[in-house]
C-alpha positions as CSV (number, residue, x, y, z in Angstrom):
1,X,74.5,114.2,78.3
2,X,74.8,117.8,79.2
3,X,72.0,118.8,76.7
4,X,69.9,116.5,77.8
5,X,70.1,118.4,81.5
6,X,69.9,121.5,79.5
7,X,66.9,120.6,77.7
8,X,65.1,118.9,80.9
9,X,66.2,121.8,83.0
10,X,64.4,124.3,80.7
11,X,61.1,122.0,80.0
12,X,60.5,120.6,82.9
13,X,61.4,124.6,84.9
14,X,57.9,124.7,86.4
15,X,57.7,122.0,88.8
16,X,60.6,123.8,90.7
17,X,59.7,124.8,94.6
18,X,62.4,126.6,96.3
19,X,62.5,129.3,99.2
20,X,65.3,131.6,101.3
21,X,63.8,129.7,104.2
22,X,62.0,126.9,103.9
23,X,62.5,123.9,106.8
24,X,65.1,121.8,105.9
25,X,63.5,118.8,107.7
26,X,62.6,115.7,104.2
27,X,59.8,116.8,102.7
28,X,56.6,114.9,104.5
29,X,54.5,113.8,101.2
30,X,51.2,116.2,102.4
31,X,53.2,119.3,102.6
32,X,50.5,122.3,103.2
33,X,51.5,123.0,106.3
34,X,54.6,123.4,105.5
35,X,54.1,125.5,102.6
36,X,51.4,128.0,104.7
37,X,54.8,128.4,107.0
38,X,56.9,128.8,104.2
39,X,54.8,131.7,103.1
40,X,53.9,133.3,106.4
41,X,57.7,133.8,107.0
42,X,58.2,135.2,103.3
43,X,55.6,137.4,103.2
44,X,58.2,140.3,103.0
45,X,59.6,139.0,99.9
46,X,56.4,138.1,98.4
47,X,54.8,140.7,98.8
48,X,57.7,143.0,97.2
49,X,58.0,140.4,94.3
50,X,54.4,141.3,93.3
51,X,54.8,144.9,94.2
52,X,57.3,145.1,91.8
53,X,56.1,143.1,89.2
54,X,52.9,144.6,89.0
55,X,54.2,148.3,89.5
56,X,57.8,148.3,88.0
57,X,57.9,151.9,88.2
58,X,57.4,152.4,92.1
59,X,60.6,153.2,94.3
60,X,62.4,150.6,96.9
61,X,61.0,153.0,99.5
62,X,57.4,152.8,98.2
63,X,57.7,148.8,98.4
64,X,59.3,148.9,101.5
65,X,55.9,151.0,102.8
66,X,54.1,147.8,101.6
67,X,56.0,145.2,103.0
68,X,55.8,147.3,106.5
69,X,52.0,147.2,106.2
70,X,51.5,143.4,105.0
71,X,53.9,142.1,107.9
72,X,51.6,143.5,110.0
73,X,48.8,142.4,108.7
74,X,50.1,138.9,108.6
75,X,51.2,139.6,112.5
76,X,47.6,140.5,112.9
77,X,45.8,137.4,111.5
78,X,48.4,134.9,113.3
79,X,46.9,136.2,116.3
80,X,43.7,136.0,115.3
81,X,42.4,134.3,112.2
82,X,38.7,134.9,113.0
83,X,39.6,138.9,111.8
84,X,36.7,139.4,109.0
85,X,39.6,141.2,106.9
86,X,42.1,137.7,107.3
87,X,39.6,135.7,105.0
88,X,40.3,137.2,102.4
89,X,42.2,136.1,99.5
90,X,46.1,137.4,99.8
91,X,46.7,138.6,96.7
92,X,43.9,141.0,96.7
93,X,44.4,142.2,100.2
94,X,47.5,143.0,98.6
95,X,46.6,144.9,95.5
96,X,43.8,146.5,97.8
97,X,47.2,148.1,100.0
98,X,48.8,148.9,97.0
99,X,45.7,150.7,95.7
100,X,45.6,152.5,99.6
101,X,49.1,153.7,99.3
102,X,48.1,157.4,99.0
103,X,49.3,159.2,95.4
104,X,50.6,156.0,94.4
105,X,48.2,154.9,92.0
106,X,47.7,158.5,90.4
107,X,51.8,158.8,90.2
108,X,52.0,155.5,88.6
109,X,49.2,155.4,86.2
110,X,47.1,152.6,87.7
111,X,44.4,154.6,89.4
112,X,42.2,152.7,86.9
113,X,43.1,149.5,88.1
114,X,42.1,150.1,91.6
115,X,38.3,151.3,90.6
116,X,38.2,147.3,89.3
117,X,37.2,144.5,91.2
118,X,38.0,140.6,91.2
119,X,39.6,139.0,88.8
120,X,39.0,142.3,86.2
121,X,41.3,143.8,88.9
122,X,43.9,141.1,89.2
123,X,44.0,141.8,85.1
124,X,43.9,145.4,85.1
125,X,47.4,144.7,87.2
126,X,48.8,142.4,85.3
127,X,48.2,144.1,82.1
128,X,50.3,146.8,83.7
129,X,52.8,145.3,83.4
130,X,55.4,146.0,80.7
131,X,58.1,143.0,79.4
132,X,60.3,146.0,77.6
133,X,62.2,147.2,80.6
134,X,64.3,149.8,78.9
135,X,62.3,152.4,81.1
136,X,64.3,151.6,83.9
137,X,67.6,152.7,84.8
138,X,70.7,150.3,84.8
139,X,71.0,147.4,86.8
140,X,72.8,149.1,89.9
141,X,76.4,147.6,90.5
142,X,78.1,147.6,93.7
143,X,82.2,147.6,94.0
144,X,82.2,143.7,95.7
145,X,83.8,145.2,98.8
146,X,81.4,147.4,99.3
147,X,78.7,144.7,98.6
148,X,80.4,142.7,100.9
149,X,80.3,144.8,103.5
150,X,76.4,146.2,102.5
151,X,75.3,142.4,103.1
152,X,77.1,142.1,106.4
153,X,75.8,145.4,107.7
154,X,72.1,145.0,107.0
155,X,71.7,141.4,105.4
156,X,67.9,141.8,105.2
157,X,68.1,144.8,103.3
158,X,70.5,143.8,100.7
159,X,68.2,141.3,100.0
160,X,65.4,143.0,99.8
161,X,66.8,145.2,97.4
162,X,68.0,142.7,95.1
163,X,65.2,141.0,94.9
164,X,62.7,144.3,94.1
165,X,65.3,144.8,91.9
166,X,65.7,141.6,89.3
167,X,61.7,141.8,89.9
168,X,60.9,144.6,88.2
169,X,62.9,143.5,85.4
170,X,61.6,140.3,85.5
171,X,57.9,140.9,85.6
172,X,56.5,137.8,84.6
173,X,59.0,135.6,86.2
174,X,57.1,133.1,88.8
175,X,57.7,134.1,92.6
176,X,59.4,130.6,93.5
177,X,62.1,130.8,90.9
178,X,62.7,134.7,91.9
179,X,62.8,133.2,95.4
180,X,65.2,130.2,94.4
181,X,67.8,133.0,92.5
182,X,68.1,135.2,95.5
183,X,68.7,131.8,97.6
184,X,71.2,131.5,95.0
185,X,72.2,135.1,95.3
186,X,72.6,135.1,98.9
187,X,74.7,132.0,98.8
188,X,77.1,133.0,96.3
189,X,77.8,136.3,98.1
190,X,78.4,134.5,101.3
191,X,80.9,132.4,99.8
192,X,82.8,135.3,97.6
193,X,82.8,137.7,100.9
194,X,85.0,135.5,101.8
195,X,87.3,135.0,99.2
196,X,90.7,137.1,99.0
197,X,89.7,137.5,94.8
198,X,86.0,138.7,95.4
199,X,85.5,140.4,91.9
200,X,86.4,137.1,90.3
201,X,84.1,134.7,92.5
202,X,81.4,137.0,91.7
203,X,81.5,136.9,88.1
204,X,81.9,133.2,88.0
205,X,79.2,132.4,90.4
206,X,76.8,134.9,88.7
207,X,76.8,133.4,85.6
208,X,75.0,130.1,86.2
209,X,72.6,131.8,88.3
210,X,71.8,134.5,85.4
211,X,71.4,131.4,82.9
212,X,69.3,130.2,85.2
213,X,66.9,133.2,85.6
214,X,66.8,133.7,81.6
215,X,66.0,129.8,81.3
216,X,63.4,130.2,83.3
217,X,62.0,132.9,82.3
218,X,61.8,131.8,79.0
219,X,60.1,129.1,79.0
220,X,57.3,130.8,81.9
221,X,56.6,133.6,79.1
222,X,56.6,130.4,76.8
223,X,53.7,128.9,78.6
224,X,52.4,132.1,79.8
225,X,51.8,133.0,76.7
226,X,50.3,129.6,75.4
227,X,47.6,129.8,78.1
228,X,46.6,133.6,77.7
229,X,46.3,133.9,74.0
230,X,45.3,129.7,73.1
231,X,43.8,129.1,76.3
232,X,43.9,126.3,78.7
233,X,43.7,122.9,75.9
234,X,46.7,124.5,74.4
235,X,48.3,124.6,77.8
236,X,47.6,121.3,78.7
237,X,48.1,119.7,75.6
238,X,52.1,121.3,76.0
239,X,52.2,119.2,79.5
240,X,51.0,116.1,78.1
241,X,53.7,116.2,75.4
242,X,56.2,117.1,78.1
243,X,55.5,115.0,81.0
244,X,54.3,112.1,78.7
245,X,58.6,112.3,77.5
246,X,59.6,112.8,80.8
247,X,57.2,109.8,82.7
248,X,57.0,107.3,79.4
249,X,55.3,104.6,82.2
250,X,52.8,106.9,83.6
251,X,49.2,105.5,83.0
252,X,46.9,108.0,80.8
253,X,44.3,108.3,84.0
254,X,47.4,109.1,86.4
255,X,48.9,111.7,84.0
256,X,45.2,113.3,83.8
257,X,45.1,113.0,87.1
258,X,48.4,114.9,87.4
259,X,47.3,117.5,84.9
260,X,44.7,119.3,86.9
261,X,47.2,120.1,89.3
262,X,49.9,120.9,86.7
263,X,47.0,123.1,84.7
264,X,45.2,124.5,88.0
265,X,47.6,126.7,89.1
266,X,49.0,128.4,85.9
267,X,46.2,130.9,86.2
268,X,48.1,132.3,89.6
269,X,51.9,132.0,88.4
270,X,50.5,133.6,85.0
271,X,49.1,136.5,86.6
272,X,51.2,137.2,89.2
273,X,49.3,135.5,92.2
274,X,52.6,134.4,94.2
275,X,50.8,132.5,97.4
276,X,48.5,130.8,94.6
277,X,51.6,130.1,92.0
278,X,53.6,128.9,95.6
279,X,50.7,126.5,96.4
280,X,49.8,125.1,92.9
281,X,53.5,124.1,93.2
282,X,53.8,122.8,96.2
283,X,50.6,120.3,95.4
284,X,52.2,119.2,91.8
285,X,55.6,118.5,93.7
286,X,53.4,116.3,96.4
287,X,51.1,114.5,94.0
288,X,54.6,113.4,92.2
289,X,56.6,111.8,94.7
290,X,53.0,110.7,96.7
291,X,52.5,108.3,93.0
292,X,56.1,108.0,92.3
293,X,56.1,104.4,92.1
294,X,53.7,105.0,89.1
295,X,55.0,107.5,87.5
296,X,59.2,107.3,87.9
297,X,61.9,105.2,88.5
298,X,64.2,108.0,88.3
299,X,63.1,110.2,91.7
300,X,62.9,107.9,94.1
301,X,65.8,109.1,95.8
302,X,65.0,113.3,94.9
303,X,61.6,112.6,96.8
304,X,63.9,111.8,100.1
305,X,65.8,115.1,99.5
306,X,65.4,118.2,101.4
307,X,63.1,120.4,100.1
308,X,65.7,123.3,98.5
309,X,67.2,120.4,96.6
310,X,64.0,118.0,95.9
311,X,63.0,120.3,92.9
312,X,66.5,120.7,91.5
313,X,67.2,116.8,91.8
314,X,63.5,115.8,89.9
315,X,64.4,118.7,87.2
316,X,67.8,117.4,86.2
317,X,67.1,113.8,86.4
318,X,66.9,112.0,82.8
319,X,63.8,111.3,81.3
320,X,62.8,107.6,82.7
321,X,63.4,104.4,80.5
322,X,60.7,103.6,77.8
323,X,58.9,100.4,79.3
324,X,60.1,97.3,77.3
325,X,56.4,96.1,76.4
326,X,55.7,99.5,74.9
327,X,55.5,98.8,71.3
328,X,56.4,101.2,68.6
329,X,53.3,102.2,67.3
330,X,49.8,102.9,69.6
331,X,47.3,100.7,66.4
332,X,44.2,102.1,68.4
333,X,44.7,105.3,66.6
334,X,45.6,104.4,63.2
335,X,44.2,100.9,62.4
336,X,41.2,100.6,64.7
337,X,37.7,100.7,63.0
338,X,36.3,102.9,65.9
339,X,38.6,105.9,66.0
340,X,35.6,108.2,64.5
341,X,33.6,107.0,67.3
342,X,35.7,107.5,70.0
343,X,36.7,110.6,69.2
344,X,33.3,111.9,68.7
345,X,32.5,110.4,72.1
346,X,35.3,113.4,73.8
347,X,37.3,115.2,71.5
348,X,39.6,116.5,74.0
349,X,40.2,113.2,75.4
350,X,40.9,111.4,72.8
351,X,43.1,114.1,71.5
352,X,45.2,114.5,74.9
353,X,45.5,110.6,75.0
354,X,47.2,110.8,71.4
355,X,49.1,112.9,72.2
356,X,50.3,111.1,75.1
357,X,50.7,107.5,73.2
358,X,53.0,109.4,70.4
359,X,55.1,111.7,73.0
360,X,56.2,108.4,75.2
361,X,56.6,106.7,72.2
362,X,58.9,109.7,70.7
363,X,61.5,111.0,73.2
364,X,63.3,112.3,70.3
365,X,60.8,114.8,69.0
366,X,60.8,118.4,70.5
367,X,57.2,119.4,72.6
368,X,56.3,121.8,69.4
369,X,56.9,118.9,66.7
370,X,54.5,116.7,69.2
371,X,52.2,119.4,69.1
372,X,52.4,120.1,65.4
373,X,52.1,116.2,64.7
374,X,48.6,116.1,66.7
375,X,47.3,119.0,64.8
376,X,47.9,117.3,61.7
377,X,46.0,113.9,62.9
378,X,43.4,116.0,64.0
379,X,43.2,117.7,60.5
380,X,43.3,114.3,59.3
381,X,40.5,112.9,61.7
382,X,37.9,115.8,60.4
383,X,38.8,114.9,56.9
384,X,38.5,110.9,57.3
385,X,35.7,110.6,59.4
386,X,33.5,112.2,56.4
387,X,34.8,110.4,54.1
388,X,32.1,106.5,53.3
389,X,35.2,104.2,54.5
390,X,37.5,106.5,57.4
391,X,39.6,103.7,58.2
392,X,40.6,103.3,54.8
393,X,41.9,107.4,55.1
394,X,43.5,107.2,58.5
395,X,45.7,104.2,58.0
396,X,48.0,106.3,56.4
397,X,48.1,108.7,59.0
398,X,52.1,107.4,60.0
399,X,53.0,108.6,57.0
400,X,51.6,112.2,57.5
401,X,53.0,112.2,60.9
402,X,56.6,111.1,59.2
403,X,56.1,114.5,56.1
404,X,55.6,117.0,58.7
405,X,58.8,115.9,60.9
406,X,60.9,115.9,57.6
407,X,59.8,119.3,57.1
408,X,60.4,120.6,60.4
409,X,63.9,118.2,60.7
410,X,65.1,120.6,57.2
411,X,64.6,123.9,58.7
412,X,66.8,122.6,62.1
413,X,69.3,121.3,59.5
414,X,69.7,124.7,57.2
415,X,70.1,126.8,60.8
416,X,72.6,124.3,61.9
417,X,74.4,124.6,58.4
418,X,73.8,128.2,58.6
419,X,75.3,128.1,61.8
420,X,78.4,126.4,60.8
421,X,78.6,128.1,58.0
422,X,78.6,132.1,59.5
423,X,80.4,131.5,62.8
424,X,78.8,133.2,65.9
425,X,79.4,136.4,65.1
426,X,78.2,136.2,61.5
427,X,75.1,134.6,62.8
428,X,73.8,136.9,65.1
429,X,74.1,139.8,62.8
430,X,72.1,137.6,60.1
431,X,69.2,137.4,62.7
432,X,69.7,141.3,64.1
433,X,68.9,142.1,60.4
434,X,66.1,139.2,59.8
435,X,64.3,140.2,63.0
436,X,64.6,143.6,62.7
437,X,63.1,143.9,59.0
438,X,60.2,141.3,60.2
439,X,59.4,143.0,64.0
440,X,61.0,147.0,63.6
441,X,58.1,148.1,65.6
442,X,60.2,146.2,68.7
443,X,62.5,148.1,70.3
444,X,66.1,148.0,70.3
445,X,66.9,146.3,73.3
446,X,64.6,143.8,72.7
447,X,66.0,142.5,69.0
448,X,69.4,142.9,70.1
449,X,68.0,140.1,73.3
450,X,66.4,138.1,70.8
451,X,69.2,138.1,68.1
452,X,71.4,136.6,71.1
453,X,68.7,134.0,72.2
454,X,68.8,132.5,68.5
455,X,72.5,131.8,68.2
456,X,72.7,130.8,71.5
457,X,70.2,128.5,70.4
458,X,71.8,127.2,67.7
459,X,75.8,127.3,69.1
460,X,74.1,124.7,71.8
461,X,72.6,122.7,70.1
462,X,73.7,122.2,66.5
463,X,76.5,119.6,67.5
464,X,74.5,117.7,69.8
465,X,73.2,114.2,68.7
466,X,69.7,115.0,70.0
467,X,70.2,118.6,67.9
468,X,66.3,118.3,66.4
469,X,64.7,118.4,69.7
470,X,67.2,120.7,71.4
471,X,67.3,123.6,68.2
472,X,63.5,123.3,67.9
473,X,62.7,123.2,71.9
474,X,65.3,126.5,72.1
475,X,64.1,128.3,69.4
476,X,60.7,128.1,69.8
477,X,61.0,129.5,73.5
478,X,62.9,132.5,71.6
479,X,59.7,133.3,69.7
480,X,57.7,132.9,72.5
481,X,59.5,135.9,74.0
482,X,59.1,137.5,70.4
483,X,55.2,136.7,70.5
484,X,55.1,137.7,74.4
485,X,52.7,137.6,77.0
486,X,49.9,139.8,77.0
487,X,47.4,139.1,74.2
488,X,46.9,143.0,73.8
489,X,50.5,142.8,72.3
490,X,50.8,143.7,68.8
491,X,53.5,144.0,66.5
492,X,52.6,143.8,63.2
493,X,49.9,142.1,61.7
494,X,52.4,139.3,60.2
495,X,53.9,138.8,62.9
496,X,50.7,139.0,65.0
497,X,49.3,136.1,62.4
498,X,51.9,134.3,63.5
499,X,51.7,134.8,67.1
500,X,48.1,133.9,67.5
501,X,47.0,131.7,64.9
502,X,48.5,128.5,65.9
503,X,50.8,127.8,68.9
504,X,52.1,124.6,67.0
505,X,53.2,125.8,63.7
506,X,54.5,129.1,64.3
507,X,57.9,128.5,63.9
508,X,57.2,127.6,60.2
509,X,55.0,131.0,60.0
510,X,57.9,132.5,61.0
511,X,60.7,131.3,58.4
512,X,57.9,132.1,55.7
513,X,58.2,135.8,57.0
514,X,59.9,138.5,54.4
515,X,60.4,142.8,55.8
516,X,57.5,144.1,56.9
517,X,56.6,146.4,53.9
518,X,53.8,148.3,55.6
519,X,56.4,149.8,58.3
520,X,57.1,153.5,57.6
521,X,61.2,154.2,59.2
522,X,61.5,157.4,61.0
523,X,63.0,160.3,59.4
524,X,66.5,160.5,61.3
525,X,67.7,158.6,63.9
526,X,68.8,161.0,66.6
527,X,72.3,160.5,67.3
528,X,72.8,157.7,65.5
529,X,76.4,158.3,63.6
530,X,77.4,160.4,66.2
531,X,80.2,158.8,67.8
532,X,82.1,159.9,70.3
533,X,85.6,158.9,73.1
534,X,83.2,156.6,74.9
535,X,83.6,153.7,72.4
536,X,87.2,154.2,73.0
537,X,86.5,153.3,77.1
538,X,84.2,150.7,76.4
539,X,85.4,146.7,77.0
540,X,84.7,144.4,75.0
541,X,80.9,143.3,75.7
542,X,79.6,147.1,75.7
543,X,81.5,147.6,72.5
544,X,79.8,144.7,71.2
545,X,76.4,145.3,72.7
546,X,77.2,149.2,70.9
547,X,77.6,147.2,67.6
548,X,74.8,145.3,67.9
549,X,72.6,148.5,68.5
550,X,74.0,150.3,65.6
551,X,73.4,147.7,63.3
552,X,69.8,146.9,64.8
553,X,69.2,151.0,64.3
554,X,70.5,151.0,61.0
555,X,67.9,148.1,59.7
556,X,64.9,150.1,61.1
557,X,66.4,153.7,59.7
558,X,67.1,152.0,56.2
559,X,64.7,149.0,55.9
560,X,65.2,148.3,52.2
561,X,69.4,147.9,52.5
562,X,70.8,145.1,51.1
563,X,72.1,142.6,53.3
564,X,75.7,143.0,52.1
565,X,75.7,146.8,52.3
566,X,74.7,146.4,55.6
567,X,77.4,143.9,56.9
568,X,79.5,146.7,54.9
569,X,78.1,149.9,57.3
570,X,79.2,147.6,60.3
571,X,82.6,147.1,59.2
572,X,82.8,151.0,58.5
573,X,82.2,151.1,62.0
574,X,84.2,149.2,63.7
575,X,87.1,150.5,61.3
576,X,86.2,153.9,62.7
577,X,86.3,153.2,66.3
578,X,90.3,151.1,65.7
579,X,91.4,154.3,63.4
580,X,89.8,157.0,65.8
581,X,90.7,155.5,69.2
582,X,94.4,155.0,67.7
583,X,94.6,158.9,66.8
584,X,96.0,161.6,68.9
585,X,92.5,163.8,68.9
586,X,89.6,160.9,69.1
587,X,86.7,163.2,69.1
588,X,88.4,165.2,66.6
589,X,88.5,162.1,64.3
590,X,84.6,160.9,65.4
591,X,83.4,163.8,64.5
592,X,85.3,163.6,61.0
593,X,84.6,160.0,60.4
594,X,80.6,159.6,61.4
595,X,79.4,161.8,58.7
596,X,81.0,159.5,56.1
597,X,79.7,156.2,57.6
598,X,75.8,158.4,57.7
599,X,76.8,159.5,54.2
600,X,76.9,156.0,52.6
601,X,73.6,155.0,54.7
């Protein structure tokens, strides 16, 4: 039961509308109103959410400029909406003040960006925008007295701060869900200010809201991704597989119906447009519980919720029950004599309404197995309908359908064996080395994340009963963050194959994958068996995340390694940091002891 929150939570993420300060009053079912106030009194923290995002370089200071200048500019057109200037589209009256900060754009590289206009503009900006954040300095960390007292002197501030803060790291994270976690934020400090063990409330309380910022995140880039480098049928064909699962009584016109709203405002979250992203929400939120009778038995009493928790409530109920007169099998697209015809008649329709008849039908499969099973009956479609009798070729199209789930059901099981096999530990170094010697051109930081991602993957879900949908689901959303966002990304061009050729079968383009044999290693890696007392001060995690980085740095100095030798060098290692920590001159003994390790690298 617990997964299957899990696995809703992360699917269904975008549908979630959440604020610092939104009315509390039950949601009235035509809600724009109340969303045009939501915004109007957030326009400080929206406007430093795309500030941030878009320029992850500028300075609290600079945002804070920017936030002066758009509250007053919101003051302004309250008083008087007939302003030419208050007609104008928010987001770019915001980039336009962010291009008007003087020396900004020349001190942050995106002078070029401001000589754009429209929507080349809005993508100058969002191409800006870089998902490796190692640039940055550490995550400031605040002793929790002194946080304590920090939120109670100037609570505004504080949050201010925090936010511009997980923004910049989080650059293509959707402005609601930033929004929801400093809610979150805010509400766990309260509550720990007052506890007598405040370092301990913290860490608990953090936790669940950090899973739920990397959840979501995930699965944004996921989609983000889908629609920028596939376009929008990929994107909506992703929604009809997961709302189809999620709504298996919702009619095919209703779900279309619900789709352009779903669809319509990816464009905004995508690219940063928080008011747009905030709206599109708001409407897809409305449109459900306005047809809820039609679409879910399950919501009925989220839809009466306040608005904080209506989101939440919709997002971790349980997929509704299959009707009872839903047979097993849709005939109408494997045993009618028209199927040629009708899918000549709209391609895209036909297609989307597959997809929907299998997904409802199929509450087992994960949303890239749904997607991979369409591609195939479309392959099969443009083969039959050539052929002198296509009925004759497409009545066997079950049976394809059945082949490519086996196929994808064998690489879930040997992870899972894999997994059970290696231990944690064991596994994540297996997919350091794997990921390096397919992606070295990432950095560090970023193959250490995505090493983690996979076993997390795969330690959740491998000893669940719905393990196929939950290991696939997961995993897929870790090569989404692999592929990234921004179609200008390139890797390598094996990896970029697999990236961009197809959406639904990149996960088997992956485990095809071997080292990338064109990638020439740097000479030395500065530093690198250098060790020093540090490693004797370091707790647990940071001498772990250390490991990690060593081995990760080893694989892209030494490509061509063995596996085993490898494993060996990391054992060497940590037998060096035990022997030299132990000794009555450490730095003495680093200094001794590195050279070896380098020596047998």
């Amino acid at each position: 039961m617990k997964q299957l929150k899990l696995t809703g939570f992360v699917i269904f993420l975008f549908f979630l509308t959440e604020s610092l300060t939104l009315s509390t009053k039950p949601q009235d079912v035509d809600d724009v109103s109340i969303t045009k106030k939501f915004i109007e009194e957030n326009v400080g923290y929206i406007t430093i959410i795309i500030f941030a995002q878009y320029i992850q370089e500028a300075s609290f200071e600079e945002v804070e400029m920017l936030v002066k200048t758009m509250t007053e500019y919101r003051d302004k057109c309250l008083a008087d909406m007939t302003l030419p200037e208050c007609s104008e589209l928010a987001n770019d009256v915001l980039l336009e003040n962010i291009c008007a900060l003087e020396g900004l754009p020349q001190k942050h590289n995106f002078s070029h960006c401001c000589s754009k206009v429209d929507l080349e503009k809005k993508l100058c900006f969002f191409h800006h925008k870089k998902a490796d954040v190692g640039f940055l300095p550490p995550l400031p960390t605040l002793d929790p007295e002194e946080k304590c007292q920090t939120y109670k002197n100037n609570r505004e501030s504080f949050l201010n701060n925090y936010i511009y803060e997980v923004s910049r790291r989080n650059p293509f994270v959707f402005a609601p869900t930033l929004l929801t976690v400093a809610a979150r934020f805010e509400e766990m400090t309260k509550t720990c200010c007052e506890e007598q063990d405040k370092a301990n409330c913290f860490r608990t309380k953090a936790e669940p809201v950090i899973q739920y910022l990397k959840a979501s995140s995930s699965f944004q880039k996921n989609v983000c991704g889908a629609l920028i480098k596939f376009g929008l049928q990929v994107l909506e064909f992703i929604n009809v597989a997961i709302l189809s699962q999620k709504f298996p009584k919702i009619e095919f016109k209703e779900l279309t119906s619900l789709l352009e709203d779903v669809s319509s405002k990816y464009h905004g979250c995508c690219e940063g447009d928080a008011v747009q992203c905030i709206r599109g929400r708001s409407k897809v939120m409305s449109h459900i519980c306005l047809k809820q009778d039609s679409i879910s038995s399950k919501i009925k009493e989220c839809c009466e919720k306040k608005i904080p928790e209506r989101g939440e409530c919709i997002i971790s109920s349980n997929k509704d029950d299959r009707p009872k007169d839903l047979s097993l099998r849709e005939a109408k697209f494997t045993e009618s004599e028209n199927v040629c015809e009708e899918r000549d008649a709209n391609q895209t329709s036909f297609m989307a309404e597959f997809l929907y008849e299998y997904s409802r039908r199929h509450p087992e499969l994960s949303t890239p197995e749904l997607l991979r099973i369409a591609g195939v009956y479309e392959d099969l479609l443009k083969e039959c309908c050539h052929t002198e009798n296509p009925p004759d070729c497409y009545r066997h199209a079950e049976h394809r359908f059945n082949e490519t789930t086996e196929k994808s059901l064998k690489i879930v099981q040997r992870e899972c064996e894999r997994s059970q096999n290696l231990g944690k530990e064991d596994l994540k170094y297996y997919y350091l080395i794997k990921l390096t010697k397919i992606a070295p051109q990432l950095s560090t930081e970023e193959l250490t994340f995505l090493g983690k991602e996979m076993v997390t993957a795969l330690t959740t879900c491998c000893t669940l009963s719905e393990e196929f949908a939950c290991v696939d689901n997961l995993m897929d959303l870790v090569l989404g963050e692999l592929c990234g966002i921004n179609e200008n990304r390139n890797i390598n061009p094996d990896v970029d194959h697999c990236c961009k050729t197809n959406f639904a079968f990149r996960r088997s383009c992956f485990e095809g994958l071997e080292a990338d044999k064109a990638y020439v290693p740097p000479s030395t890696f500065q530093g690198l068996f250098t060790f020093h007392t540090d490693l004797c001060q370091a707790h647990k995690e940071e001498l772990q995340r250390k490991k990690d980085r060593f081995l990760v740095n080893v694989v892209k100095l030494k490509p061509d390694i063995p596996d085993a030798e490898l494993r060996s060098l990391l054992t060497d290692f940590t037998n060096v940091v035990v022997k030299c920590c132990q000794a009555e001159g450490p730095e003495a003994c680093f200094n001794e002891e590195g050279p070896k390790v380098a020596a047998k690298c």
